[in-house]
C-alpha positions in Angstrom: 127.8 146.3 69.1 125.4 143.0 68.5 126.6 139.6 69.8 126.7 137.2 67.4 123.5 134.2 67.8 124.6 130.8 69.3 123.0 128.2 68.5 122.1 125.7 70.4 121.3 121.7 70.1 120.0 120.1 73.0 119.6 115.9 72.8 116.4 114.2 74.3 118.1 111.7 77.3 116.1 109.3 78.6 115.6 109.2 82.0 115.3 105.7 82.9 114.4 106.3 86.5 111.3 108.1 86.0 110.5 105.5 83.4 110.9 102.5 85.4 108.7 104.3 88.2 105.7 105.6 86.2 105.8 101.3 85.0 105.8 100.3 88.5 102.5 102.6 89.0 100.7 101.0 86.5 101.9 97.4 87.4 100.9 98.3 91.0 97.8 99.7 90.0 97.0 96.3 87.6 98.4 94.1 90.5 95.7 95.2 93.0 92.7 95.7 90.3 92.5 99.1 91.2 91.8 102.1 88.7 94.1 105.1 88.1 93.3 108.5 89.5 90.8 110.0 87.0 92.5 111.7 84.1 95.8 110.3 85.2 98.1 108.9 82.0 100.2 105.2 82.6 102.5 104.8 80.5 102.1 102.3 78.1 105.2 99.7 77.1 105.9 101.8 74.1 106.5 105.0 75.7 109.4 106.2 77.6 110.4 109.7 79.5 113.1 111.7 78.2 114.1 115.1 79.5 115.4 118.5 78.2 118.2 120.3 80.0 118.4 124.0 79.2 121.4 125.8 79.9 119.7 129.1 78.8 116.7 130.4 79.2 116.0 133.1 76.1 115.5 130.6 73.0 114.3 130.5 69.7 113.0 127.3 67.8 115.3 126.8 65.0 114.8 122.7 63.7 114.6 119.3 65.0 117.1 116.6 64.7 115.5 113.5 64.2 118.0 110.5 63.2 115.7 107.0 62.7 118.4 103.8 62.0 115.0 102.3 60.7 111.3 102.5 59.6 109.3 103.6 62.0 106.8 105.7 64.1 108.3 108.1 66.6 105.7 110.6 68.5 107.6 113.0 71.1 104.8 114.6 73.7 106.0 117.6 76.0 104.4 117.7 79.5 103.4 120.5 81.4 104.8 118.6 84.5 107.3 119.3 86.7 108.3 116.4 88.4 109.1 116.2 91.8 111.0 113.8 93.9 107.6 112.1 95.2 107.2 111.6 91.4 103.3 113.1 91.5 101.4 110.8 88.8 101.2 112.4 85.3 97.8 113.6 84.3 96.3 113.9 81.0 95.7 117.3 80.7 99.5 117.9 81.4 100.3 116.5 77.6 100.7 119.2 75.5 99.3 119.7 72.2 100.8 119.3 69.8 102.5 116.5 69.7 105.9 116.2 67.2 105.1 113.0 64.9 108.3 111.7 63.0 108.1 108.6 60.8 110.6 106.5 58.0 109.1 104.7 55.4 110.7 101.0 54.5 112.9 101.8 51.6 113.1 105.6 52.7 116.2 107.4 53.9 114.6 110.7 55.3 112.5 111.5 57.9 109.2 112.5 57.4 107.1 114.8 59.6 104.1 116.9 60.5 105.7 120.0 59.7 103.3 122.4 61.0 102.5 120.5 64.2 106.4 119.9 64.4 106.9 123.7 64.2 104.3 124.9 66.6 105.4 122.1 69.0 109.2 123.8 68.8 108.2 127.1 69.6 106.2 126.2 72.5 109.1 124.5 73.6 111.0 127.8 73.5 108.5 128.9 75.3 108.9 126.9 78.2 112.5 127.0 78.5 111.9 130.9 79.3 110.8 129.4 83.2 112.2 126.1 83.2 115.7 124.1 83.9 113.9 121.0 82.7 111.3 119.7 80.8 110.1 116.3 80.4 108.9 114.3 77.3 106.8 111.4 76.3 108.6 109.6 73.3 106.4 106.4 71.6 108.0 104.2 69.7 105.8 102.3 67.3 105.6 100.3 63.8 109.1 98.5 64.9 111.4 101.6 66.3 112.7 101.2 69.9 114.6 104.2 71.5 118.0 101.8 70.7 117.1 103.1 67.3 116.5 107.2 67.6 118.7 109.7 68.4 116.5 113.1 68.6 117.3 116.7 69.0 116.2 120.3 68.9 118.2 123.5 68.1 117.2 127.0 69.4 119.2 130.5 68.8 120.6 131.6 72.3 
């Protein structure tokens, strides 16, 4: 007898902490005119790390949920990084490609998106659920959105 699919929508939550330290490294780095480790990403002011929770393991990409309250630029960057709690620095080559870009127009009420890149970026998602708990994100916020005005998600089939 087949189980019936569940599906599954999992919310982008910002993790603050990790934010606030990946800032201090840069400040730190500015503060004593010193360069970052070669290849290493700071994060700018307009990005922010978010993380992924999965509960289960065996996903399939279904759709994003992308909600923007205004017009805007929203870029959401998996990593390839698993953080640890001496919070290693985050390296370039760790960004995967590609990225999901999500925009809204001024007088537009839907979301626009890469849809090809969005989709490919969703799968391989999936595809790193199958080894890990967690997964980290890079979310910029530009042309006027702040992560005050996004609420982002992704559904899989369990």
């Amino acid at each position: 007898m087949a189980t019936e699919a569940t599906v599954l929508e999992l919310s982008f939550c910002e993790d603050a902490q990790l934010t606030k330290c990946m800032r201090l490294r840069a400040q730190s780095l500015q503060q004593r005119n010193e360069k970052p480790q070669e290849g290493e990403k700071l994060l700018k002011p307009s990005e922010y790390v978010y993380r992924i929770d999965f509960s289960k393991q065996k996903l399939n990409f279904l759709w994003w949920k992308i909600q923007l309250k205004k017009p805007g630029k929203l870029i959401i960057t998996g990593t390839s990084q698993h953080w640890t709690p001496d919070l290693t620095n985050l390296m370039n080559r760790q960004l995967l490609e590609p990225s999901g870009t999500f925009w809204k127009k001024p007088g537009e009420n839907e979301v626009s998106c890469s849809e090809a890149d969005t989709q490919e970026f969703g799968e391989r998602v999936a595809e790193l659920a199958k080894i890990r708990k967690v997964m980290y994100f890079l979310l910029t916020f530009t042309d006027g959105l702040e992560p005050s005005n996004v609420r982002c998600s992704i559904g899989f089939k369990a």
